[in-house]
C-alpha positions as CSV (number, residue, x, y, z in Angstrom):
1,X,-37.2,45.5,86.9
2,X,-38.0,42.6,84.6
3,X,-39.9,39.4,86.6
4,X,-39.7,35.7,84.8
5,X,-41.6,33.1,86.0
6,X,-40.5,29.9,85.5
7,X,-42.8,26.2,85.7
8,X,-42.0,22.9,86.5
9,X,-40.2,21.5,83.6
10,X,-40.6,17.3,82.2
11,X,-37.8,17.3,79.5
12,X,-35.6,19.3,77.5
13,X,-35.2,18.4,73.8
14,X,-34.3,20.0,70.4
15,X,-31.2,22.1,69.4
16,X,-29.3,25.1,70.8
17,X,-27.4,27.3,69.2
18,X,-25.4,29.2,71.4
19,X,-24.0,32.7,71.4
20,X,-20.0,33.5,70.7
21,X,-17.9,32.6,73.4
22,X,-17.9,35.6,76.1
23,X,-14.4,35.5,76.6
24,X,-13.1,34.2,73.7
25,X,-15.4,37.9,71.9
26,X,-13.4,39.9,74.4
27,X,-10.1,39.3,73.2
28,X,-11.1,38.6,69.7
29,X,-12.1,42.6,69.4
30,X,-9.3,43.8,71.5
31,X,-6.4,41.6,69.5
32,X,-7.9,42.3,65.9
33,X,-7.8,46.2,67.2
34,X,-4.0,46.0,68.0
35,X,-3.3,43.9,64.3
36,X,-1.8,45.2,61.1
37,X,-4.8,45.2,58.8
38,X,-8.8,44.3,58.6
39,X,-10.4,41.1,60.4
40,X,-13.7,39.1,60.0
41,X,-14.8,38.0,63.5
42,X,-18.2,35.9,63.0
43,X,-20.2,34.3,65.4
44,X,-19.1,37.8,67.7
45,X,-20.8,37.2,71.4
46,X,-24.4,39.0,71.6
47,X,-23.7,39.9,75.2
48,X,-23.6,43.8,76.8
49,X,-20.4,42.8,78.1
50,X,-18.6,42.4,75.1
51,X,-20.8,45.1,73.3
52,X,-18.9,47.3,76.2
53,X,-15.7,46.4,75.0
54,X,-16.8,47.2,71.4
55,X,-17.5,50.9,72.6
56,X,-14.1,51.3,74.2
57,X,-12.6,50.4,71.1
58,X,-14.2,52.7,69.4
59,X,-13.9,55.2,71.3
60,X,-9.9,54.7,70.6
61,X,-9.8,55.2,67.5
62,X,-10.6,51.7,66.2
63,X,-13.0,51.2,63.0
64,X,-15.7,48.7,63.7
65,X,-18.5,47.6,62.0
66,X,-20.7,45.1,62.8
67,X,-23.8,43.5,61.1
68,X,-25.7,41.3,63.1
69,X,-23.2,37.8,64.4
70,X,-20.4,39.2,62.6
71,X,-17.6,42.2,63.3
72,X,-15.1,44.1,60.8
73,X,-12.2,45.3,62.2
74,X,-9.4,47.7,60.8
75,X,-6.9,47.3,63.4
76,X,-4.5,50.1,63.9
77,X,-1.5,48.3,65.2
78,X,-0.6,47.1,69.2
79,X,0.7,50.8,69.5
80,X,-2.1,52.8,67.5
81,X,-5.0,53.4,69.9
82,X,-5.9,57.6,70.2
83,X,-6.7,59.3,73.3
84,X,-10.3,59.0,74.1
85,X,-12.1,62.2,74.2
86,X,-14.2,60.6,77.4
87,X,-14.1,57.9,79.9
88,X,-14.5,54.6,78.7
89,X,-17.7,52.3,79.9
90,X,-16.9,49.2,80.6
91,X,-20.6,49.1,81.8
92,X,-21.1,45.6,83.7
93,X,-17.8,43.8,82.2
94,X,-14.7,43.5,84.4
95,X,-13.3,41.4,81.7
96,X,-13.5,44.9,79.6
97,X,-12.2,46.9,82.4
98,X,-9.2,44.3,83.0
99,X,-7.7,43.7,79.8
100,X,-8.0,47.1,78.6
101,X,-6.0,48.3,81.3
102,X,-3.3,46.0,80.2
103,X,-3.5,47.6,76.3
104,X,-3.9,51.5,77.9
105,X,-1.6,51.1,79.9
106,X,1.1,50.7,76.9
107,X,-0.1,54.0,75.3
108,X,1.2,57.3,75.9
109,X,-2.0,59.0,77.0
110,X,-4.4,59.5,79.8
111,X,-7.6,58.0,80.0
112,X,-10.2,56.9,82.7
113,X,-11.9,53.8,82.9
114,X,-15.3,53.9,84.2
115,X,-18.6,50.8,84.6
116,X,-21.9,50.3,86.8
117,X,-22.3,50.5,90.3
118,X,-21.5,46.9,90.4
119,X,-18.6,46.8,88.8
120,X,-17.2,50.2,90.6
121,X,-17.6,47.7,93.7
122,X,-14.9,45.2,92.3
123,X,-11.2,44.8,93.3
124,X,-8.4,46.4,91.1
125,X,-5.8,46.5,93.2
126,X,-4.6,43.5,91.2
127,X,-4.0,44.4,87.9
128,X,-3.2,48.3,89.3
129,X,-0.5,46.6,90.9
130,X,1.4,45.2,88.2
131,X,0.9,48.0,85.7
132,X,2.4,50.3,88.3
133,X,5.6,48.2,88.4
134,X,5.8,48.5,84.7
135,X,5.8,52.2,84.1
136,X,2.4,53.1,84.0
137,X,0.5,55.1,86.7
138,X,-3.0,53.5,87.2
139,X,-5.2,54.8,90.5
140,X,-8.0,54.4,91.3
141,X,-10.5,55.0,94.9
142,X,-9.9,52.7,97.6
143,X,-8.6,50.3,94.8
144,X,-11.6,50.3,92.5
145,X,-13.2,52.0,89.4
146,X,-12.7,54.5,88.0
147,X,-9.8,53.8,86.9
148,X,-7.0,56.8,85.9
149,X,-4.4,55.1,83.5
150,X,-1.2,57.2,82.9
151,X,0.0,55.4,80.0
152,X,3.9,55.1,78.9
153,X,5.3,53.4,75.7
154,X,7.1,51.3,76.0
155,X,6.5,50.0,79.8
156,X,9.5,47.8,81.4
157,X,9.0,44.5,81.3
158,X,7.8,42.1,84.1
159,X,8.5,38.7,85.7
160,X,4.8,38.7,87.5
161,X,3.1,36.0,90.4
162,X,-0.1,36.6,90.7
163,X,-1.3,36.2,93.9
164,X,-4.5,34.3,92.5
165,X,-5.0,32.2,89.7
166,X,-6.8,34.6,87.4
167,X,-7.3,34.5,83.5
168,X,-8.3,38.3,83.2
169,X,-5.2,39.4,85.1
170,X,-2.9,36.7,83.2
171,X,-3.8,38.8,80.4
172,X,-4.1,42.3,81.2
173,X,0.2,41.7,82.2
174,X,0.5,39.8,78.8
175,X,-1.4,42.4,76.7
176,X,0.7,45.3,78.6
177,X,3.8,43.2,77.8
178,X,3.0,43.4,74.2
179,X,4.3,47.6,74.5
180,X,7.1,47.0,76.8
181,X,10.9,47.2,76.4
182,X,11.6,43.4,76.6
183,X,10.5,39.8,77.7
184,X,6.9,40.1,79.8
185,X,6.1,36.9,81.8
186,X,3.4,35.7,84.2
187,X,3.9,33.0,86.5
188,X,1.1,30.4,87.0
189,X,0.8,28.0,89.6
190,X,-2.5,26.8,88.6
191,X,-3.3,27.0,85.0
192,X,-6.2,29.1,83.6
193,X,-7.7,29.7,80.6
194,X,-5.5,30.6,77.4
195,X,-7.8,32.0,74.9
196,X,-5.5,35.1,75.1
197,X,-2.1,33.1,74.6
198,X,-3.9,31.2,72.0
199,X,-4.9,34.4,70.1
200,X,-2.2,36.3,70.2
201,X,-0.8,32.8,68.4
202,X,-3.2,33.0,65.8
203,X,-2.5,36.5,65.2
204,X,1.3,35.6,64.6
205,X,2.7,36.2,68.0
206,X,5.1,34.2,69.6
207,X,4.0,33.4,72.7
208,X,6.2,30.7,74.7
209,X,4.4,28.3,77.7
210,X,7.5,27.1,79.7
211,X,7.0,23.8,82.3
212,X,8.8,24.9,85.3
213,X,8.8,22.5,88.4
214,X,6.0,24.6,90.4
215,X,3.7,25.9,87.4
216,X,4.2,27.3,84.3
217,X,5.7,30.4,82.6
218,X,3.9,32.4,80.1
219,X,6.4,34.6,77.9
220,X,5.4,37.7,75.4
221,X,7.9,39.8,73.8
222,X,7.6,43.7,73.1
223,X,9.0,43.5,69.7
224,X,6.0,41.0,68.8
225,X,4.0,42.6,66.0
226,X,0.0,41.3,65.4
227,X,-1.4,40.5,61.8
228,X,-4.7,40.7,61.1
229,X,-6.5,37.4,60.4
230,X,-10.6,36.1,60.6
231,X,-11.8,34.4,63.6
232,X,-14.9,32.4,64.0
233,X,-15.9,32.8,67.7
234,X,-16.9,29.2,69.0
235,X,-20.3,29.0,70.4
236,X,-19.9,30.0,74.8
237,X,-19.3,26.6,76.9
238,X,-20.5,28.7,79.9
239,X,-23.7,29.4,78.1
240,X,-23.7,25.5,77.4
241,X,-24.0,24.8,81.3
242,X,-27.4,25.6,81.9
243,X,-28.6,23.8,79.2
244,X,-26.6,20.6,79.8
245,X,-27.7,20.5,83.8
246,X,-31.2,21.3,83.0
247,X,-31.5,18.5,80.0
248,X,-28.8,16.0,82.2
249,X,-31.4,15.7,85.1
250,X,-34.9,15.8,83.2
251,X,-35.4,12.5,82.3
252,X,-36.2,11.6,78.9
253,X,-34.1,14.8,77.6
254,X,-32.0,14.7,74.9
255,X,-30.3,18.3,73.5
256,X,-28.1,19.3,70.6
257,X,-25.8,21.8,71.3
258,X,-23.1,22.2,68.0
259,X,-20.0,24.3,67.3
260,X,-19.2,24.8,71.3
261,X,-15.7,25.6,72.4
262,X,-14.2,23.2,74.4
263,X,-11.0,24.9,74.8
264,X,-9.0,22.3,77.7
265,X,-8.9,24.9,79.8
266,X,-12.8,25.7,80.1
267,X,-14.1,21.8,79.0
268,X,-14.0,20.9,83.3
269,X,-18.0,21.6,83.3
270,X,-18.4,18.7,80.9
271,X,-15.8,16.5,82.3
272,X,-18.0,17.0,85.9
273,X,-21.0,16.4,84.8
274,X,-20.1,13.4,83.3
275,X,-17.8,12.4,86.1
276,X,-21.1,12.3,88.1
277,X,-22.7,10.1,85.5
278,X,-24.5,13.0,83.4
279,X,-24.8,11.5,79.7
280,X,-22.8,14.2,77.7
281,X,-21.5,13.0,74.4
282,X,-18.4,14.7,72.8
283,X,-18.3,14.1,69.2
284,X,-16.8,16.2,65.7
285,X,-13.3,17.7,67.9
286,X,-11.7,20.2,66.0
287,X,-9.8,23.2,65.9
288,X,-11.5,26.4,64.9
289,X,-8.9,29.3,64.5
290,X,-6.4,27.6,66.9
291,X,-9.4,27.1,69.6
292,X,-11.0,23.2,70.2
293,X,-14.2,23.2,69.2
294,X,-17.4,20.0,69.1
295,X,-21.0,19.1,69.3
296,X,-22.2,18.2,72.0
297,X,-25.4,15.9,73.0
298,X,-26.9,15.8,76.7
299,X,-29.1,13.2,77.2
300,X,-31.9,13.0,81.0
301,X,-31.7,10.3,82.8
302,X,-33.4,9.1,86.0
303,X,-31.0,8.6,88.0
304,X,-27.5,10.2,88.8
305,X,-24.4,10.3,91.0
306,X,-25.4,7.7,93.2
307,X,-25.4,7.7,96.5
308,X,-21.8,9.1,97.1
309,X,-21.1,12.9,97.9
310,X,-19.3,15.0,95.5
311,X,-16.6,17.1,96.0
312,X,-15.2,20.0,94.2
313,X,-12.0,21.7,95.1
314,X,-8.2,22.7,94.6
315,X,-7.3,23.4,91.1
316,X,-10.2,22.6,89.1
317,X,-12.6,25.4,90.7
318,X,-10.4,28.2,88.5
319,X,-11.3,26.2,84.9
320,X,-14.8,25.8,86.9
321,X,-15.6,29.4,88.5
322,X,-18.3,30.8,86.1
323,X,-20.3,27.5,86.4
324,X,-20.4,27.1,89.6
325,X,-23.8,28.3,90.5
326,X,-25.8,26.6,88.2
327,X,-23.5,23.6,89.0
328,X,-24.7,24.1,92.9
329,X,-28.3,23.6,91.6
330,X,-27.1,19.9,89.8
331,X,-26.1,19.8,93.4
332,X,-29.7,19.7,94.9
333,X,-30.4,16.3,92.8
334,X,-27.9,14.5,93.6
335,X,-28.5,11.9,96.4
336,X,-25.0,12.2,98.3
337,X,-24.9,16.1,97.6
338,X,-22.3,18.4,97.0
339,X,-19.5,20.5,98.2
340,X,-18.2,23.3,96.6
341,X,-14.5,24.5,98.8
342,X,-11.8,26.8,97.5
343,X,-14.1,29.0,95.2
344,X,-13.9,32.5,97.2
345,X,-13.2,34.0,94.2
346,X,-16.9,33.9,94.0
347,X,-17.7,36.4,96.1
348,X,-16.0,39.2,93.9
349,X,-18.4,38.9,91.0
350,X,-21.0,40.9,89.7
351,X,-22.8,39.9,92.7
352,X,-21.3,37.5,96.1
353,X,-22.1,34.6,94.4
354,X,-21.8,32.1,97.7
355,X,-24.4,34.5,99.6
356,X,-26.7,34.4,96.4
357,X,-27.0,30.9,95.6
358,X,-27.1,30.0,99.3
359,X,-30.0,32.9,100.1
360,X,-32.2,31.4,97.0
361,X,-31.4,28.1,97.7
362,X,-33.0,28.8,100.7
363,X,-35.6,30.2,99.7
364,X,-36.3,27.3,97.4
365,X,-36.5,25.0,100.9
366,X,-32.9,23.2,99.9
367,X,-30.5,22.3,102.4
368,X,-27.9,24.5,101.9
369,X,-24.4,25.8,103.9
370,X,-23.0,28.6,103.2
371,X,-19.1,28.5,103.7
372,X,-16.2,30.8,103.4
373,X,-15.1,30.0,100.3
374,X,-18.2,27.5,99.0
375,X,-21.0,26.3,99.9
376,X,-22.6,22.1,100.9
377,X,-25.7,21.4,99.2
378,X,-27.8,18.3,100.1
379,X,-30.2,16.4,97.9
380,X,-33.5,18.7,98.0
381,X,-36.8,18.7,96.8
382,X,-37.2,22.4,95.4
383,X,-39.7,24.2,96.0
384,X,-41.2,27.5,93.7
385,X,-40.0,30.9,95.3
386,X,-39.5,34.8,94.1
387,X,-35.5,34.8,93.5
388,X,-33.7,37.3,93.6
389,X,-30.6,37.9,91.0
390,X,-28.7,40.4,92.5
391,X,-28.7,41.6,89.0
392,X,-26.3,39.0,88.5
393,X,-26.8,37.2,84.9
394,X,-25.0,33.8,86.0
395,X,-27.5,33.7,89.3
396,X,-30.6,34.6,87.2
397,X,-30.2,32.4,84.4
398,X,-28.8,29.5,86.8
399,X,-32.1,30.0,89.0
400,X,-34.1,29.2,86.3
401,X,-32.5,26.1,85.8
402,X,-33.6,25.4,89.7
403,X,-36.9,26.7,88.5
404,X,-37.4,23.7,86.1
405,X,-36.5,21.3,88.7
406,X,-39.0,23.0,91.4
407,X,-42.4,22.1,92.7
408,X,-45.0,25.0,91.6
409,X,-43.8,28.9,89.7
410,X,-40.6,30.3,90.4
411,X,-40.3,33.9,89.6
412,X,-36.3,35.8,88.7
413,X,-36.4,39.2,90.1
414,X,-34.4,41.4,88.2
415,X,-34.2,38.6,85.0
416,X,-33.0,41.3,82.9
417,X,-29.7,40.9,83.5
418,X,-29.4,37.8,81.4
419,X,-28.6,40.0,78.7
420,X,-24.9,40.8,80.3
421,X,-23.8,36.9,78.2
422,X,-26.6,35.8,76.9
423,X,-29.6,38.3,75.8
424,X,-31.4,35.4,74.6
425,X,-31.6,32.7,77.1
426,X,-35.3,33.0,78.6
427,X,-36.4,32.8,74.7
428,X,-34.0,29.6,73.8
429,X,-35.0,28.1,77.5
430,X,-39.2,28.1,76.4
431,X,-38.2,27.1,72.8
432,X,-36.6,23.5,74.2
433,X,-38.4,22.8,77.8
434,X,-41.6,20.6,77.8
């Protein structure tokens, strides 16, 4: 197990430039895979996670070469994939294990899906469910990995609900719907993000987003057919967080951070750290292979929030969920403290992400409540403590955010795990901290 130790911190300043987008790499492999033809991805996320995903591919039958930043892809068609010879490692990355349930799951073969002992410990039961209903035969133990997929070409289509607002299983049902017998659609009460819908649109797929009265309905056809064009992979707005809450509150910071995706559906970090009177600046909005993409500029200052307390809940918290830990350290330096409700979803990641931050919190002397689905954080005067990351990449790298912030060392048990998004962030940290 890897320790980092972490020092009081004065300012952040310089430029970042931040790996591909995590999820935005996911899909990008998986959709160029199911296309007519060879694809350029550039800028392809450094993580394990999507590294995982590369494997799986490959494993199907799918040519991939990659060179450094960049992947070539010979896709073999949304119907194409081979029978894997042996379970497929999704290692760390329920994103990986997810959506390629959806794309097995339209394939007339058997294969098992397999990952870490953290992921085995994750839910399935929710995209098991819907594959079931749509011809395939999914199990797995107790509703986890490993997952047994029985595929079936083509599957019958599906008017789905889910019963949470979920991206990954939004698209697992879409990506199935792609090899069924008709009209696939998933039901959202509360939108999340669309880099798959967005995709499968640059990729020549007609997706349709209906506005129904309660939500909106997401609409794929099984006669859609995928075309093989290059992506450029914006640079990972999750990645982005850590660096615009650690320059934001060290006055007399000012950080660069170019090319990052700022897709509507992921841009709520920014739009709350600003709300609370962190000096982000937007600037160069563009699109970028049908994804929004700018610069962005964090500058410290003294002061921020006020004296009011802040609240975060309801619908925001899905466009909001990978932040929220290092977004619960902003929380410690701000004078009317915050409160984090509705984000239970929290405590099925690669860790229980409300018992982590509130246990390190903790241990850094903050005044912290843990709550059912959140956590109440009151203005605190950190102090240096060992941490513990659950071997949990978000909690180590967001703990070394608090780390700059604290009074004396901190030291991130088990720091290793940065490398499941962001293999580089301890080295980009030193490079811009003074």
């Amino acid at each position: 197990m890897f320790a980092m130790k972490i020092n009081t911190a004065s300012a952040a300043r310089g430029e970042v430039g931040l790996p591909g987008d995590k999820s935005i790499s996911h899909r990008a492999a998986i959709l160029c895979s199911l296309a007519e033809g060879s694809s350029e991805i550039t800028n392809f996320a450094t993580s394990a996670d999507c590294s995982a995903t590369v494997k799986c591919l490959r494993s199907l039958g799918v040519q991939i070469d990659r060179d450094g930043g960049g992947l070539s892809v010979r896709g073999v068609g949304k119907a194409g994939l081979s029978a894997p010879a042996l379970p497929l490692d999704c290692e760390n990355s329920g994103t990986t294990m997810r959506l390629m349930s959806g794309v097995l799951a339209g394939h007339d073969f058997e294969s098992t899906l397999v990952g870490d002992a953290s992921l085995q410990k994750r839910p399935m039961l929710r995209v098991m469910g819907p594959l079931n209903k749509m011809g395939a035969k999914v199990t797995g133990e107790d509703g986890r990995a490993p997952l047994h997929i029985i595929g079936r070409h083509p599957l019958t289509a599906l008017d789905y609900e889910p019963s949470a607002a979920s991206a990954q299983l939004k698209s697992c049902v879409l990506l199935a719907g792609l090899n069924a017998d008709g009209e696939t659609s998933v039901f959202e009460k509360t939108p999340t993000r669309d880099h798959t819908e967005r995709m499968l649109r640059w990729l020549g797929v007609n997706v349709e987003t209906k506005q129904v009265e309660s939500g909106t309905r997401i609409l794929v056809n099984g006669d859609s057919r995928l075309f093989a064009r290059d992506i450029k992979v914006p640079g990972d707005i999750s990645s982005a967080a850590f660096f615009l809450v650690a320059a934001g509150f060290l006055a007399g910071s000012e950080l660069s951070l170019p090319n990052v995706g700022v897709n509507g559906s992921r841009r709520a970090v920014v739009s709350v750290l600003q709300g609370i009177g962190v000096d982000i600046q937007v600037s160069n909005e563009r699109e970028v292979c049908n994804e929004p993409v700018a610069d962005l500029k964090v500058r410290g200052t003294a002061d921020i929030g006020g004296s009011r307390p802040v609240r975060l809940a309801g619908a925001v918290i899905a466009n909001l969920i990978d932040e929220i830990p290092v977004l619960a350290i902003a929380g410690t330096r701000l004078a009317g403290g915050l409160e984090i409700r509705d984000a239970g979803e929290l405590r099925i990641k690669e860790s229980d992400r409300i018992a982590a931050v509130a246990e390190n919190l903790r241990r850094m002397n903050a005044d912290v409540e843990e709550l059912e689905d959140g956590l109440r954080i009151g203005p605190s005067e950190l102090s240096g403590a060992v941490i513990d990351s659950y071997g949990d990449h978000r909690i180590a790298m967001a703990f070394a955010v608090a780390g700059l912030f604290a009074k004396g060392e901190t030291e991130i048990l088990g720091a290793e795990c940065a490398a499941v998004s962001y293999p580089d962030f301890f080295n980009t940290l030193a490079r811009v901290i003074y």
